[in-house]
C-alpha positions, 0 to 999 in steps of 0.5 A: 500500500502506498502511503503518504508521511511528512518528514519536517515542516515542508518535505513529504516522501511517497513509499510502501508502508511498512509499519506504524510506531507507537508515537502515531508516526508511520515508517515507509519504504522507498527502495532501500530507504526506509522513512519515519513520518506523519501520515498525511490526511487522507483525501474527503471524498 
């Protein structure tokens, strides 16, 4: 599942989830780096 986090105030990094930490933040995959972050919100419909 591709997944969308935020890394500081202004950069956002698209990857593979992998898992989600205790604190809320998320950690995705792209190659073979692996990104913590906050999630972004979800699109309304």
């Amino acid at each position: 599942m591709l997944r969308t986090i935020t890394v500081g105030s202004c950069v956002s990094v698209q990857g593979t989830f992998e898992r989600q930490l205790e604190n809320g933040k998320i950690q995705v995959r792209v190659g073979e780096r692996v990104f913590a972050g906050n999630p972004v919100a979800k699109k309304a419909d």
